[in-house]
C-alpha positions in Angstrom: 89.0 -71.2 -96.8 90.0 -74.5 -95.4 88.2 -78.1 -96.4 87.5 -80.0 -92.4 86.1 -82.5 -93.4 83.7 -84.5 -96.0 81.2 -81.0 -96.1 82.5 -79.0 -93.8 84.5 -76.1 -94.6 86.2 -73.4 -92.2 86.6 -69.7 -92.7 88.7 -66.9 -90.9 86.8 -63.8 -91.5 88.4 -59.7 -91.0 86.3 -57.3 -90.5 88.1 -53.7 -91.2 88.1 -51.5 -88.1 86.9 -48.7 -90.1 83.5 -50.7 -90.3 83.2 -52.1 -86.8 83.5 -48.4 -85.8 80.9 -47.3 -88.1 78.6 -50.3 -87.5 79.1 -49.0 -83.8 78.5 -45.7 -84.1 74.9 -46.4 -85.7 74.0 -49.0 -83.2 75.2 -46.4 -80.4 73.0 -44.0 -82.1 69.6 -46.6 -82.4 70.3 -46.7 -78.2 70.8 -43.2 -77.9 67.1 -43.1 -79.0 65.3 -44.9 -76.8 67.7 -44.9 -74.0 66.6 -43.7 -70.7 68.8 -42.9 -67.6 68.5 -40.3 -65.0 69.2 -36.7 -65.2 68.4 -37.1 -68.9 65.5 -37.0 -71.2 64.7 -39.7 -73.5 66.8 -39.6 -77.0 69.8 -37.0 -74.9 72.0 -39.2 -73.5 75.2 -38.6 -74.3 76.7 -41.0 -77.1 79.7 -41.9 -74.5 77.9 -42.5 -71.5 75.4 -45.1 -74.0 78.7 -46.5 -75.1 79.3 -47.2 -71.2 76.6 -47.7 -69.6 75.1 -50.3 -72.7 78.6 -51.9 -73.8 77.5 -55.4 -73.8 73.8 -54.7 -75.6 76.3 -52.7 -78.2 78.7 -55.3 -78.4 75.9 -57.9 -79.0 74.4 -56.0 -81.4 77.7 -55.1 -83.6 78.4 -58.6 -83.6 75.2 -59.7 -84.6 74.7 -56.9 -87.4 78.3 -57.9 -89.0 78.8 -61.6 -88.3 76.1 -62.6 -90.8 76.9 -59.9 -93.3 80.7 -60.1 -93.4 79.6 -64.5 -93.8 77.4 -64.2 -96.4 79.7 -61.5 -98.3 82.7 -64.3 -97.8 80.1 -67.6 -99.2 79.3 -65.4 -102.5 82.8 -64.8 -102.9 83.8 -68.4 -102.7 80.5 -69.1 -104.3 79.5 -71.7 -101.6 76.2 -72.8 -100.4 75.7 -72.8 -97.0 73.5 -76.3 -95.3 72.6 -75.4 -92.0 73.7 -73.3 -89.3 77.4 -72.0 -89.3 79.3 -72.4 -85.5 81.1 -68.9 -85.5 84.0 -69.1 -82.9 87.1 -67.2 -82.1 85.4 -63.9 -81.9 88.0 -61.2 -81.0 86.1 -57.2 -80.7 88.2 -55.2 -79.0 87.6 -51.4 -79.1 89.9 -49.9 -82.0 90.3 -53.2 -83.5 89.5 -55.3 -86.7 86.6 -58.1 -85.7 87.8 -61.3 -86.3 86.2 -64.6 -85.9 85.8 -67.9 -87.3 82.3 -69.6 -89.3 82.3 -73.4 -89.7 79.7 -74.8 -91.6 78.9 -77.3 -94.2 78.0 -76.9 -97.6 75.9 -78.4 -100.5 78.3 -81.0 -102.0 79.4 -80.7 -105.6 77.9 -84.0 -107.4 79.5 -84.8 -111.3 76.6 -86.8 -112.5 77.9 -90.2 -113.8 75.8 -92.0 -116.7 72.5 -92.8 -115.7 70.6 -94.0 -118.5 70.9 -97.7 -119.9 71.7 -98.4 -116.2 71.0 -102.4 -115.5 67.9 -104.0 -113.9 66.8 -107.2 -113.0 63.1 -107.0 -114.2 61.0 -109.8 -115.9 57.1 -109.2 -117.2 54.8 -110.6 -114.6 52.6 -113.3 -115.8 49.2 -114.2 -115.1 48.1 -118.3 -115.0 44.1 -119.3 -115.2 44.6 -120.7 -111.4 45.1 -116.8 -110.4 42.7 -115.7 -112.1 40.5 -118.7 -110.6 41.5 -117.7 -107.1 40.2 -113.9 -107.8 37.1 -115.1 -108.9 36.6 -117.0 -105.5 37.7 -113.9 -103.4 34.9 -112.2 -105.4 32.1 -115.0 -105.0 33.5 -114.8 -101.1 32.4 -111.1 -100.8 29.1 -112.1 -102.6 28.2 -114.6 -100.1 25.2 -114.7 -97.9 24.5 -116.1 -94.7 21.6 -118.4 -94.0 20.3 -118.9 -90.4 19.9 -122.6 -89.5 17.6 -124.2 -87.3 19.2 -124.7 -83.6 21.6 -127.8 -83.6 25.3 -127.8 -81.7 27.8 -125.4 -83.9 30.5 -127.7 -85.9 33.3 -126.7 -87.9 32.8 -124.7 -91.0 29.5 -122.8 -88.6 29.6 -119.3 -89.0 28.5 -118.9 -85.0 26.4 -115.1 -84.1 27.4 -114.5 -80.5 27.1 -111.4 -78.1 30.6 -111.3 -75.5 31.7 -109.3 -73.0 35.0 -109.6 -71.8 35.3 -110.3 -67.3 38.6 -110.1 -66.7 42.3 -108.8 -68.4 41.5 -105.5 -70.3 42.4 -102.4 -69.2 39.4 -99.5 -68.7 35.8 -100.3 -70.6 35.1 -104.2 -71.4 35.0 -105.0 -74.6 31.3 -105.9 -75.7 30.1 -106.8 -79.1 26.1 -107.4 -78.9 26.1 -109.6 -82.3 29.5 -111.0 -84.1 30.1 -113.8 -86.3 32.7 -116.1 -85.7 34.0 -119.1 -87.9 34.5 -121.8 -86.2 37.5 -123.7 -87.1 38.9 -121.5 -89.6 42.3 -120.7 -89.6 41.6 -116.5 -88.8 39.6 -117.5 -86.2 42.0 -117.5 -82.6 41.5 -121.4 -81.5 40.3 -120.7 -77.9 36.9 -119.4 -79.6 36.7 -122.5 -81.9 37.5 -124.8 -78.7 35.1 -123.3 -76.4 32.2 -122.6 -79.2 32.5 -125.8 -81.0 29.3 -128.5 -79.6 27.4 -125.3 -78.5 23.7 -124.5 -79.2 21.9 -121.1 -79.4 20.8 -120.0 -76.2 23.8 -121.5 -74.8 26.2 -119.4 -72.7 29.4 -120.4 -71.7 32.7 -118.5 -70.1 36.7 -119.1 -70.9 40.1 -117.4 -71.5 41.3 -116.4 -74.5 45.2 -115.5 -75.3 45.4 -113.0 -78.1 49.1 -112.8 -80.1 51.1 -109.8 -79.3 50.7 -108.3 -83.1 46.9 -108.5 -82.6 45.7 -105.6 -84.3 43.5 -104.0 -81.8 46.3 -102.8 -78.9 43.8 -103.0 -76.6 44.1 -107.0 -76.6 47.3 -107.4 -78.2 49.4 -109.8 -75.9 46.7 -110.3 -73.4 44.5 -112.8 -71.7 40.9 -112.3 -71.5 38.5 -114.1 -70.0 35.1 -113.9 -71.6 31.3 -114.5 -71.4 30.2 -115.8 -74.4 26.1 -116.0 -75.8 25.9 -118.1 -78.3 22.6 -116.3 -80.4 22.1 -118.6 -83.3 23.9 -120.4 -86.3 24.6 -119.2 -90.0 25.8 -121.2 -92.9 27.8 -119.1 -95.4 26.1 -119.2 -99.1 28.2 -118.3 -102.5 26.7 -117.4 -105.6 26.9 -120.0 -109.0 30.0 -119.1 -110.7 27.9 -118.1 -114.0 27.1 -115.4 -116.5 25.0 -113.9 -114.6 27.2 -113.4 -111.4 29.5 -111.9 -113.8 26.4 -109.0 -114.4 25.9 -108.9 -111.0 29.5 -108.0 -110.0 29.8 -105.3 -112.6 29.1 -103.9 -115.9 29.7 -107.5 -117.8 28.3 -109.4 -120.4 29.1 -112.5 -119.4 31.7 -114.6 -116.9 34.6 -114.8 -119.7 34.2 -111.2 -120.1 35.0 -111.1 -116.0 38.0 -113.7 -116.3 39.0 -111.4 -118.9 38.9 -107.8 -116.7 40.1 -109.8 -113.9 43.6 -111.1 -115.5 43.9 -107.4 -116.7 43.7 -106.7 -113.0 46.0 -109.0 -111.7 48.9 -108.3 -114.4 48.4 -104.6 -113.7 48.9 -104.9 -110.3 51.9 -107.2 -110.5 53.6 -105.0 -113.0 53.4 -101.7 -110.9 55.1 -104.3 -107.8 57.5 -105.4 -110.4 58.2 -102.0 -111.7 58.5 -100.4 -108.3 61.2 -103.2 -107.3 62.9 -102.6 -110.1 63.0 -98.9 -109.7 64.2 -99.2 -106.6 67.1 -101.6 -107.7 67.7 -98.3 -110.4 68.4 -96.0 -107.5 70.9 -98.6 -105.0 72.4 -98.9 -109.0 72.7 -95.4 -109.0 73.9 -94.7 -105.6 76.6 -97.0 -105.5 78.1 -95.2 -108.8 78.6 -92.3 -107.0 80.9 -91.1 -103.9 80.8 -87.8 -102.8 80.5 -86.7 -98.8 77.1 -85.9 -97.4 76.2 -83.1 -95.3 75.7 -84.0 -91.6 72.7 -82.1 -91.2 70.7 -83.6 -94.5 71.7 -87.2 -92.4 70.1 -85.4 -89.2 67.0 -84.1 -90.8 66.6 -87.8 -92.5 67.0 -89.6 -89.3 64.6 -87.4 -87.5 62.0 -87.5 -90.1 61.6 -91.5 -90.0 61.7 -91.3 -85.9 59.1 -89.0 -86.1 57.4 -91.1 -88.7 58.1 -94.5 -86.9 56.5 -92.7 -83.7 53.1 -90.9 -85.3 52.6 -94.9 -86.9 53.1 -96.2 -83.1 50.8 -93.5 -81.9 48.1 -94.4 -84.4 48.9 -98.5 -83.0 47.6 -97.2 -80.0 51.0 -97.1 -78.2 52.1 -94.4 -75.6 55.0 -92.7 -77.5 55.1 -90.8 -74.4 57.6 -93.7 -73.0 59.2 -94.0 -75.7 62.7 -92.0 -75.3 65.2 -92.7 -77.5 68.7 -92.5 -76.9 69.6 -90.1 -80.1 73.3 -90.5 -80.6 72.8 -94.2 -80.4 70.0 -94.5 -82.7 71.5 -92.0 -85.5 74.1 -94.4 -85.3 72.4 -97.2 -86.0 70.6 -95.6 -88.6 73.6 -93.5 -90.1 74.4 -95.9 -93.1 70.8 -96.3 -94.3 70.2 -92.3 -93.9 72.8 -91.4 -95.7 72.2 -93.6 -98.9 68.6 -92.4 -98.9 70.3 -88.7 -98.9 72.6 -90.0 -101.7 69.4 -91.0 -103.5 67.4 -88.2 -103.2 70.1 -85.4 -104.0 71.1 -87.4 -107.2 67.5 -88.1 -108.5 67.3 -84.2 -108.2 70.4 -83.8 -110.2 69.2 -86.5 -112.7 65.7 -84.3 -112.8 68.0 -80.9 -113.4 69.8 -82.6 -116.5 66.8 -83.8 -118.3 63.8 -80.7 -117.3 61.9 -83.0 -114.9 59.4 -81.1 -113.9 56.2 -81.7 -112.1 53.3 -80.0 -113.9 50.5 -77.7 -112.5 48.1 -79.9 -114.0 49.4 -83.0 -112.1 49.9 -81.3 -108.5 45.9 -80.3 -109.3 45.0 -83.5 -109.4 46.6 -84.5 -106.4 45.3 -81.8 -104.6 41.8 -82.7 -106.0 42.2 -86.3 -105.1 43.2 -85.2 -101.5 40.0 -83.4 -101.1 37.9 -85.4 -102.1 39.1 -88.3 -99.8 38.7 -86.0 -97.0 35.4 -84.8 -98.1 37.1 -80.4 -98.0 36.6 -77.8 -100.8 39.6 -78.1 -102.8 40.9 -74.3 -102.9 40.3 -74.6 -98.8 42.8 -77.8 -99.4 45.0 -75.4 -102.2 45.0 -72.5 -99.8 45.9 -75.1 -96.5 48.5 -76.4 -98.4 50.3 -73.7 -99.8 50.5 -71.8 -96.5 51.9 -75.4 -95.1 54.5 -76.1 -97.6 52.3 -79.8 -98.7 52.1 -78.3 -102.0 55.6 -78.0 -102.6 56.1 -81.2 -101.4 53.2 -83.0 -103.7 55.4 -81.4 -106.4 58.5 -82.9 -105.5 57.1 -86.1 -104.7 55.6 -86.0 -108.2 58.9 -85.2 -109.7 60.4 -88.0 -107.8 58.3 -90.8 -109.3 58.5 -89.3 -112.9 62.5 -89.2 -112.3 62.2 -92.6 -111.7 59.7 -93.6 -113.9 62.1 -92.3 -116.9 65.2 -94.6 -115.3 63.5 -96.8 -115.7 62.3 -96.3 -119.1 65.9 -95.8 -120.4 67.3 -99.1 -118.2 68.7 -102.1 -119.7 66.3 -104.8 -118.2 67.5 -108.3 -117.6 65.6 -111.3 -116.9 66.6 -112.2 -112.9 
């Protein structure tokens, strides 16, 4: 066996004579069955003439029959596992020879796991200040707002104006109509060619003007364009918010009183700043990790990487909106621009498996259920339809992995030495 390079490893392979004739002589003998040529009947053609008259369908068969065999016989030998699809070259079959040829192919690398546990983090305990809390509540009192018609006067800023549009000019296919939509005027998610054009108008008014949309606008459709629009102006709402009291507390949930909400709320807030925190830091763990450990990387686990985000980067354009269709990569140039981060994400993910190996990571039936379950129920589908969908699919296996992924994490991070950033 001889080491190429990083993975990949080369072997000359022999096959004895004595078995390229016998593997012959039973492929000659599968032809001789089915053969037909004229002057005999089906099944009695002489084993000679099928040698002659089929050579190359013999020859491709032998080689195909023995090639794999004689490889994997050689890998359980050397006690190598194969990644991939070998390139077998140098075939030599001559009649009344040995076969010979060559496999190149890459293998699993061998990792020595290096200490992983105690590894150091940058992580500090999120806090939570009464201004934060103060800024939830307002979100809240927000979403509780009503809108009160007022009587007919000309909009101002701060007017929540109800207006029916339909776009004239600079959209592509159907015009864009919206019978009744609210629109604040003079707020800063409001685009400013609505606010300038609305702003001094009265209901019943109609009135007609451009309007530039940014090119990140969220709706493709408009993103980047100009549209020129007629514009009803319908009537006039003032937006309302509740008291800030104990009884909007009861009225936003299951609360006795507004401390009681202040109090649910900063629980909320440190929650969800300590699962950010924690998933920075756990992703600190794993560049920690990967830089403490150099060992080569199969090319085909960097293919398979780099292919999976382009086809993820182009199912997230599709679902923008935008024709993937003209969308053509150059590959070689884009797997090398994306080699480096592909292979570290490779490094990453072999080494959290190793890390899962040495301490029985495991994800358990009981937790893949529950994803399963949660799945279904998002998507409104019987869950053993889900179950049976996903096992035939391979998603189950996945969902495991994943789950065994975060847990590996979740315990590097347990076992880290955190310091304050």
């Amino acid at each position: 066996m001889a080491l190429i390079e990083g993975c990949k490893h080369s072997l000359d392979i022999t096959v004895p004579v004595e078995e390229v004739e016998s593997e012959t002589q039973t492929v000659v003998e599968g032809i001789q069955k089915r053969a037909k040529l004229p002057g005999f009947r089906p099944g009695k053609v002489p084993a000679t003439l099928v040698r002659k008259q089929f050579s190359s369908d013999v020859r491709r068969k032998v080689l195909e029959n023995l090639i794999p065999r004689h490889l994997e016989r050689r890998l359980r030998e050397e006690e190598l596992r194969l990644v991939g699809s070998p390139d077998i070259t140098k075939v030599s079959l001559e009649p009344g020879q040995a076969l010979e040829f060559t496999a190149e192919f890459e293998v699993a690398p061998e990792i020595e796991l290096q200490e992983y546990r105690d590894l150091t983090v940058p992580y500090r305990e999120p806090e939570v200040t009464d201004e934060d809390v103060a800024a939830r509540l307002e979100e809240i009192r927000d979403r509780k707002a009503t809108y009160l018609n007022v009587d007919p006067r000309p909009i101002e800023d701060g007017d929540h104006a109800v207006v029916a549009l339909l776009s004239l000019a600079g959209v592509e296919g159907e015009p864009v109509r919206q019978d009744e939509m609210m629109l604040h005027i003079g707020a800063g998610d409001t685009i400013p060619a609505f606010s300038e054009n609305l702003r001094g108008a009265a209901p019943g008014d109609m009135r007609e003007f451009d309007v530039a949309y940014p090119a990140e606008y969220v709706q493709p459709k408009l993103a980047g364009k100009t549209v020129r629009f007629q514009v009803a102006v319908k009537g006039i709402r003032k937006k309302e918010l509740p008291g800030l009291d104990d009884e909007f507390a009861k009225d936003v949930g299951d609360y006795q009183n507004l401390e009681e909400l202040r109090e649910e709320i900063r629980k909320a807030i440190f929650a969800e700043r300590q699962h950010l925190a924690q998933e920075e830091a756990k992703n600190k763990l794993v560049e920690v990790l990967v830089d403490g450990h150099d060992f080569a990387v199969p090319e085909t686990y960097i293919d398979r990487q780099i292919r999976t985000k382009l086809e993820q980067s182009l199912m997230a354009m599709a679902e923008r909106g935008i024709d993937i269709s003209k969308f053509k990569p150059d590959w070689a140039q884009w797997k090398e621009s994306q080699r480096e981060r592909a292979t570290r994400e490779v490094k990453a993910s072999l080494l959290l498996g190793k890390v899962a190996d040495a301490e029985s990571i495991n994800a358990l039936r009981d937790e893949v259920d529950r994803e399963v379950e949660r799945y279904a129920r998002q998507h409104r589908e019987p869950v053993a339809a889900v179950r049976l969908r996903m096992e035939k699919d391979g998603s189950l296996g996945r969902i495991a992995s994943q789950i065994q992924t975060q847990k590996t994490l979740t315990f590097l991070f347990e076992h880290a030495r955190k310091v304050a950033d």
